[in-house]
Backbone as a printed PyTorch tensor [residue, N CA C, xyz], in Angstrom:
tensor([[[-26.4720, -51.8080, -34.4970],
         [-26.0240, -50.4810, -34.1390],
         [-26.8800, -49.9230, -33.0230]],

        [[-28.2150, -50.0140, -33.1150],
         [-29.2500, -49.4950, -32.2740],
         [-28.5260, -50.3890, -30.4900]],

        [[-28.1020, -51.6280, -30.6480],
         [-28.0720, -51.7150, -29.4640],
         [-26.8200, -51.5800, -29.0100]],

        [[-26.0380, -51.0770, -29.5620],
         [-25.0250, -50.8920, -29.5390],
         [-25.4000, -49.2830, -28.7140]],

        [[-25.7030, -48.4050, -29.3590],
         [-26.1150, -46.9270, -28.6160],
         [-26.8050, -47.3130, -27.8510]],

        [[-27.8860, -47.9380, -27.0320],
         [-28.5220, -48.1400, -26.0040],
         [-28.1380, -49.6330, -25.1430]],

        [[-26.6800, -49.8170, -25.5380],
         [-25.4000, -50.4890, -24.2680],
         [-24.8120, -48.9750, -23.8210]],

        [[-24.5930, -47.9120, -24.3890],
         [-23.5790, -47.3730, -23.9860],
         [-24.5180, -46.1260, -23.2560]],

        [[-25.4360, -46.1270, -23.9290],
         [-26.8270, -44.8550, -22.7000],
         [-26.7910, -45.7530, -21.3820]],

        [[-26.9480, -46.8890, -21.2300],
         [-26.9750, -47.3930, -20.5190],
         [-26.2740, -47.2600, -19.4470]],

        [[-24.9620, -47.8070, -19.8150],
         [-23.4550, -47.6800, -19.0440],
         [-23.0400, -46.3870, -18.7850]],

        [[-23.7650, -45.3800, -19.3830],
         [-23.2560, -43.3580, -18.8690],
         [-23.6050, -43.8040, -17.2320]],

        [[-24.8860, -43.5600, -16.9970],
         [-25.5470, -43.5900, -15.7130],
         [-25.0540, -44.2660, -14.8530]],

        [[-25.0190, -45.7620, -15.5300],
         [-24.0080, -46.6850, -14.6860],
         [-22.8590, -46.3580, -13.6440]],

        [[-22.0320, -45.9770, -14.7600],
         [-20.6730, -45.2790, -14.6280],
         [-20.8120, -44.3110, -13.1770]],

        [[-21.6980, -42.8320, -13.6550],
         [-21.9480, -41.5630, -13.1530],
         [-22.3840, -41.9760, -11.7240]],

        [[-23.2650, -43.1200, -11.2840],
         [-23.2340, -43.2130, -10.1930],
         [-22.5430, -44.0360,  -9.1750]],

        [[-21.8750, -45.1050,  -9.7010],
         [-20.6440, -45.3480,  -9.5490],
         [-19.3500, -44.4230,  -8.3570]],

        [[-19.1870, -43.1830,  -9.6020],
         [-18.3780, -42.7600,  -9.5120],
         [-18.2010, -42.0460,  -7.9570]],

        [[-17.2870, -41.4420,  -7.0430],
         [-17.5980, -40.7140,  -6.1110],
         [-17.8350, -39.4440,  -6.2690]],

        [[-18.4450, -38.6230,  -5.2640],
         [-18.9190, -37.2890,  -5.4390],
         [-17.7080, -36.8720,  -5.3820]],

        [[-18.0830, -35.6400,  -5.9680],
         [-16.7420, -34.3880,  -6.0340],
         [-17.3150, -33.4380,  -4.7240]],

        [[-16.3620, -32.8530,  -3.8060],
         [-16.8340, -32.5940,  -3.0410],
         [-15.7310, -30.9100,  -2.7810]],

        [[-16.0910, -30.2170,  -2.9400],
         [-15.2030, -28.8950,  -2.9830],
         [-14.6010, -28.4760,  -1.0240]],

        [[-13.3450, -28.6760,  -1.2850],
         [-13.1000, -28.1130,   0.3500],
         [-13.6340, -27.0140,   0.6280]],

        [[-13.7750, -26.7270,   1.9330],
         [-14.5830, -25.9600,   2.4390],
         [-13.4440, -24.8880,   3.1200]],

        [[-13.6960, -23.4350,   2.7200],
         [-12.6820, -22.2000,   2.4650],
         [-12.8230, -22.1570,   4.2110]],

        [[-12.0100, -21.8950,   4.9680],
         [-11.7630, -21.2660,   6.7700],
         [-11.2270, -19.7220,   6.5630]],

        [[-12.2580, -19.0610,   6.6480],
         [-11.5580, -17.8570,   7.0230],
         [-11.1790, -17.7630,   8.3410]],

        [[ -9.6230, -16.8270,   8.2420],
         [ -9.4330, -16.8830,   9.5030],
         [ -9.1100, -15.4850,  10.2310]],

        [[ -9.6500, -14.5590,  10.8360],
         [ -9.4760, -13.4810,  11.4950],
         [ -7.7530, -12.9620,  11.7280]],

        [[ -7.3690, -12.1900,  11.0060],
         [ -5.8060, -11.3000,  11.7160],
         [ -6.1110,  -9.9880,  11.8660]],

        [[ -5.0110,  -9.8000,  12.4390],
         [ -5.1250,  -8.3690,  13.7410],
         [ -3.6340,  -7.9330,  13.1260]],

        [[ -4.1170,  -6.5180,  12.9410],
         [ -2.8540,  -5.8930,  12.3900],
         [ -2.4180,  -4.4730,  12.7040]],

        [[ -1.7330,  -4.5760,  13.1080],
         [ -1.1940,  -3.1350,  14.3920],
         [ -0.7330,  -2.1070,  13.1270]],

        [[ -1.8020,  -1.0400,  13.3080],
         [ -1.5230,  -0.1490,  12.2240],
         [ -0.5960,   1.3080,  13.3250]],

        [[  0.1190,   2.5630,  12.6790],
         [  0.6840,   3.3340,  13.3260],
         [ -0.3640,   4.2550,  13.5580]],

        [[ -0.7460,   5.1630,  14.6840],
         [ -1.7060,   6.2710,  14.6890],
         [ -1.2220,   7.0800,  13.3260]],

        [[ -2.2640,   7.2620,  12.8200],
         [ -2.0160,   8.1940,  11.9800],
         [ -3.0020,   9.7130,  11.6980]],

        [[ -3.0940,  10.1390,  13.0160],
         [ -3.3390,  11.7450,  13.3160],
         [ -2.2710,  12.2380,  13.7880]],

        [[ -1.3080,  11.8510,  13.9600],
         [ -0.2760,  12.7390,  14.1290],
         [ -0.0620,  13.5590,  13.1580]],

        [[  0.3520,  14.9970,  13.6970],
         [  0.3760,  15.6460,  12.1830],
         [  2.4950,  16.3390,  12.2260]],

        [[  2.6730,  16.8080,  11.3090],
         [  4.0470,  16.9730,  11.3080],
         [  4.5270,  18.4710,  11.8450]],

        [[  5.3410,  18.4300,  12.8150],
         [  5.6570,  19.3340,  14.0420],
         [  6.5290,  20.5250,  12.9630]],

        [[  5.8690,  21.5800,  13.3990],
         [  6.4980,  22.7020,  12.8310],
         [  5.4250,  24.0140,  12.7810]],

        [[  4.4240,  23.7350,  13.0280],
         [  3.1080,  24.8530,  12.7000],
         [  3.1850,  25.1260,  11.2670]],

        [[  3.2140,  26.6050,  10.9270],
         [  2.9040,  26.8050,   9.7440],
         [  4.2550,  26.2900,   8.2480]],

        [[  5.1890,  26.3620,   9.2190],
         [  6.1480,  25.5420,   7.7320],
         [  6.0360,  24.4920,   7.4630]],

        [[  5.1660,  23.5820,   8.5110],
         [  4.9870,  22.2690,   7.8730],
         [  3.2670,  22.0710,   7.4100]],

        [[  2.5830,  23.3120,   6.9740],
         [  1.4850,  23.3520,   6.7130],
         [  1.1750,  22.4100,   5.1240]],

        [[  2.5300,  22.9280,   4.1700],
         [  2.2900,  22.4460,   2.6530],
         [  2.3210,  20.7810,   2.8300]],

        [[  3.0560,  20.0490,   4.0030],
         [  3.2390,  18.6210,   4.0890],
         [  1.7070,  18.0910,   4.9650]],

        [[  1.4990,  18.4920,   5.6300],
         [  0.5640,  18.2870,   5.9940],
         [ -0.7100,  18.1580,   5.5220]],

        [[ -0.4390,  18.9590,   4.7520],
         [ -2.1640,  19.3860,   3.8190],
         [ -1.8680,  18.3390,   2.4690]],

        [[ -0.7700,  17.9550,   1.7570],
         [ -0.2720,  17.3200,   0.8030],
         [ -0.2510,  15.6950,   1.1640]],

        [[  0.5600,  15.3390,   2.1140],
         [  1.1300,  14.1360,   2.4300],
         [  0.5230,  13.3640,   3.4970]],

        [[ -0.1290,  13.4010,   4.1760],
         [ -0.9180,  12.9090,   5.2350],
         [ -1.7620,  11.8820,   4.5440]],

        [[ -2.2510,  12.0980,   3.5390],
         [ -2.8950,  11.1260,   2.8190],
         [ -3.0940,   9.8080,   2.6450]],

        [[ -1.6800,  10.0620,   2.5810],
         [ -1.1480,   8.2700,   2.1750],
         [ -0.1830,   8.2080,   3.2070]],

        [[  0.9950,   9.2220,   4.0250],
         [  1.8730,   8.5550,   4.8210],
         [  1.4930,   9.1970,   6.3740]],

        [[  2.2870,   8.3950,   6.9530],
         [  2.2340,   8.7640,   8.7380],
         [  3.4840,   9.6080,   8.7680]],

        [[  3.0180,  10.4470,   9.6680],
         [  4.2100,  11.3640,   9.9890],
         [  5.7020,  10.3390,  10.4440]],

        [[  5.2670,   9.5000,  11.2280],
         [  6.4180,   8.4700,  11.4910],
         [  6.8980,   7.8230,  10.1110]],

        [[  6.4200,   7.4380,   9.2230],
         [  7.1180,   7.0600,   8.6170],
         [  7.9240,   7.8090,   7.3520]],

        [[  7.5820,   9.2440,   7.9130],
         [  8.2970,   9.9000,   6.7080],
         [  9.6280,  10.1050,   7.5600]],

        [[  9.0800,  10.6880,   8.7820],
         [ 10.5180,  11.2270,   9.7940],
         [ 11.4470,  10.2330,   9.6750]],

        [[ 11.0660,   9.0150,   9.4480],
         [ 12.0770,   8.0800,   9.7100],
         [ 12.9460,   7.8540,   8.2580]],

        [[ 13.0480,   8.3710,   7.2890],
         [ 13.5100,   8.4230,   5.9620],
         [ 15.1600,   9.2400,   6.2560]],

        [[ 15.7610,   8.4570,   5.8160],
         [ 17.5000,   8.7640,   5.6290],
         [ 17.4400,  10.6290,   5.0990]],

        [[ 18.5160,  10.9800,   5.6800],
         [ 18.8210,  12.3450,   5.7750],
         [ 19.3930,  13.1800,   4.0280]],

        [[ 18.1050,  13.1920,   3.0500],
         [ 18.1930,  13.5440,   2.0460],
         [ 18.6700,  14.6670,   1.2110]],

        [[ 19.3830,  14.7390,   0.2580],
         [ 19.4620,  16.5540,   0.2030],
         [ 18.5810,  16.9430,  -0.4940]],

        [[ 18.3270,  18.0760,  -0.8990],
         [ 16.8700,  18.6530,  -1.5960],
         [ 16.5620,  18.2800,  -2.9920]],

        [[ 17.6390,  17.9580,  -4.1170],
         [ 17.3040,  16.7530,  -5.2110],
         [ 16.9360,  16.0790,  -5.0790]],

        [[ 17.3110,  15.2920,  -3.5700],
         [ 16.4030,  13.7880,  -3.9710],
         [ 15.2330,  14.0000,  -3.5310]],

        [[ 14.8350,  14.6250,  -2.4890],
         [ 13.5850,  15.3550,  -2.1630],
         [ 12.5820,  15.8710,  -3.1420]],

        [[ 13.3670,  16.3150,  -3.9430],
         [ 12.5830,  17.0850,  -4.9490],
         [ 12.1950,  15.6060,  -5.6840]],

        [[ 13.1370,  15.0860,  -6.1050],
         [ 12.4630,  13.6350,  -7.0700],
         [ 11.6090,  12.9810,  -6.8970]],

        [[ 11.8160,  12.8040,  -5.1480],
         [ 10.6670,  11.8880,  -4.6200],
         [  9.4240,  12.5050,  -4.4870]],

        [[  9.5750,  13.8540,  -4.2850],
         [  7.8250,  14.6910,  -4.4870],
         [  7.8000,  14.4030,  -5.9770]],

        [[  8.0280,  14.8710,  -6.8670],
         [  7.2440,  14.6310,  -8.1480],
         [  7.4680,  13.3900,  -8.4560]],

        [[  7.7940,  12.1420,  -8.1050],
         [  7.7380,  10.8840,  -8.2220],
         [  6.0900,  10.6000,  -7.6630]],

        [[  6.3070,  11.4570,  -6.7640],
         [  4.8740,  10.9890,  -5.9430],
         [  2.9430,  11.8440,  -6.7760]],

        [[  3.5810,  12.7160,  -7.6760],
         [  2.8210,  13.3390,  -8.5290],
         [  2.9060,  12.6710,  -9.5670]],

        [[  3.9590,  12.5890, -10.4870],
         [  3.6300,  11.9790, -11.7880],
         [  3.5630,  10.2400, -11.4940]],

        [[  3.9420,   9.4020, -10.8960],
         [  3.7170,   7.9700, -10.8360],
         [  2.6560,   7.5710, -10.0550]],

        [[  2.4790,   8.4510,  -8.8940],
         [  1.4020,   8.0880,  -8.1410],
         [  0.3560,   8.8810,  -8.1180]],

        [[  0.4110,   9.7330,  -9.0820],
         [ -0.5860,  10.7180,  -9.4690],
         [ -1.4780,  11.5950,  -7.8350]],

        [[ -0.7990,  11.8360,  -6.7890],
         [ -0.3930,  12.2530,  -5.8300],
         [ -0.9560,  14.1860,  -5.7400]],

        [[ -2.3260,  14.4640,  -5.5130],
         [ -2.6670,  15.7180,  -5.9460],
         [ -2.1910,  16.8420,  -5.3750]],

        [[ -0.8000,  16.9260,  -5.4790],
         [  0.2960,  17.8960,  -4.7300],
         [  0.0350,  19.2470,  -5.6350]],

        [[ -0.1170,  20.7740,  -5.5010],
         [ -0.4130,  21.4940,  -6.3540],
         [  1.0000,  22.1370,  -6.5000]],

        [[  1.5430,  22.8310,  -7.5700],
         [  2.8290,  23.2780,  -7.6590],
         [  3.5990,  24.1180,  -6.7390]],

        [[  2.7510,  24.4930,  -6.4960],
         [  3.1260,  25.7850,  -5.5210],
         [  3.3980,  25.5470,  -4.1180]],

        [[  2.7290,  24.0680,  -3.6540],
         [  3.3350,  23.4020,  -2.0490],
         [  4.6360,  22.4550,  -2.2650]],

        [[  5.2600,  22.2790,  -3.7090],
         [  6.1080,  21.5410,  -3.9540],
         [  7.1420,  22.0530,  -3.1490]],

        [[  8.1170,  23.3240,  -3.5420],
         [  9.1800,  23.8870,  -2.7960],
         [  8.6770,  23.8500,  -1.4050]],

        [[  7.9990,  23.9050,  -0.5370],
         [  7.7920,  23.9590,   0.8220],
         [  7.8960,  22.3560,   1.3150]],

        [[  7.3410,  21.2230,   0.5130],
         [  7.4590,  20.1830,   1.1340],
         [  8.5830,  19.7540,   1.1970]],

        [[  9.4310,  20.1090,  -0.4500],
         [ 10.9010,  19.7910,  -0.5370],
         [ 12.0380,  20.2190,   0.7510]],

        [[ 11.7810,  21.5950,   1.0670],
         [ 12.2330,  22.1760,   2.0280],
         [ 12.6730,  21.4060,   3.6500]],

        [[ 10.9040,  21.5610,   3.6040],
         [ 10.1950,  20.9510,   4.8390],
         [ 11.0630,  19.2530,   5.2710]],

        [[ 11.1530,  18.9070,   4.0750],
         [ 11.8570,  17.6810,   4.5870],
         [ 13.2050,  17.3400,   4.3750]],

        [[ 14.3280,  17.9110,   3.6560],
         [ 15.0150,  18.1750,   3.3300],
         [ 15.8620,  18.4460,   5.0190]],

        [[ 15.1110,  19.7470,   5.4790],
         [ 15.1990,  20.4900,   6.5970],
         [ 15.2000,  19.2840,   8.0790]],

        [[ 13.9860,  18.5030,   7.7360],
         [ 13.6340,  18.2170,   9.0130],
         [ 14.3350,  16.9600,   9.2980]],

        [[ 14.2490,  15.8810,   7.8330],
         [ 15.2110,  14.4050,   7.9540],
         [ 16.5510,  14.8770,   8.6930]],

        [[ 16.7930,  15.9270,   8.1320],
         [ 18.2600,  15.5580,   8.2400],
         [ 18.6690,  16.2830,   9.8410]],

        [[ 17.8900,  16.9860,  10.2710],
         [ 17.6310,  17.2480,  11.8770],
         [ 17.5370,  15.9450,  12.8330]],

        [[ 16.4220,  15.1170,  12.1270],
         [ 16.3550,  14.1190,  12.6200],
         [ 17.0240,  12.7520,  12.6550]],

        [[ 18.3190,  13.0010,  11.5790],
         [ 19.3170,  12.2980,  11.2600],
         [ 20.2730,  12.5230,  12.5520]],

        [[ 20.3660,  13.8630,  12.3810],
         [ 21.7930,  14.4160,  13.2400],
         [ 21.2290,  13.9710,  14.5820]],

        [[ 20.0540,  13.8480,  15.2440],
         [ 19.5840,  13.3580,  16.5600],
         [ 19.8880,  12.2300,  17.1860]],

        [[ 19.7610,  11.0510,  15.5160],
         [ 19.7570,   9.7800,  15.7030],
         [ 21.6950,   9.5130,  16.1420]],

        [[ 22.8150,  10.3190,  15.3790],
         [ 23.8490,  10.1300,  15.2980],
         [ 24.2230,  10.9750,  17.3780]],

        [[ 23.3030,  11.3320,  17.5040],
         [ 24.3010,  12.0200,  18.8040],
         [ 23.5550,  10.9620,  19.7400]],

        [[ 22.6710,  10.3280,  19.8550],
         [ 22.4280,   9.7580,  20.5040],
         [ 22.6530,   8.1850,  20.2560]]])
């Protein structure tokens, strides 16, 4: 038995160097460039577009809200408190009706622009 366990201590090492190295690929990072939109633009209106501005700038670009299909003020309204209760979005109650307004008002200005031209 004894040489039986010291054939097989034997043959570990054997084996282990034997074997080939493990050799982990080597990670390439690679540099991308990613064209973001300015986002100091602020949203054209002076003081009626004060509640969007002070609210929404946060997270979106003025371009990409303007560019949103010509909504009526329900869905407006949904998508502001969508943006409070799911995205927990620190909109205070009282700028809600003004943003609803505000865009309600302005998409669909900017709808009717897109259709005449």
């Amino acid at each position: 038995m004894r040489k039986q366990v010291l054939a097989v201590a034997c043959l570990i090492p054997a084996a282990l160097a034997s074997a080939p190295a493990w050799t982990e690929s080597t990670l390439a990072i690679k540099s991308s460039s990613v064209d973001l939109p300015a986002g100091d633009a602020l949203f054209p209106g002076g003081a009626e577009a004060d509640a969007i501005n002070n609210n929404c700038l946060a997270c979106h670009s003025t371009e990409m809200v303007l560019t949103q299909p010509a909504f009526p003020k329900p869905v407006w309204e949904a998508e502001v408190r969508k943006m409070i209760n799911v995205y927990k979005a620190p909109i205070v109650e009282a700028d809600v009706a003004a943003i609803v307004a505000y865009l309600a008002k302005t998409t669909a200005a900017t709808d009717e622009q897109d259709r005449i031209h």
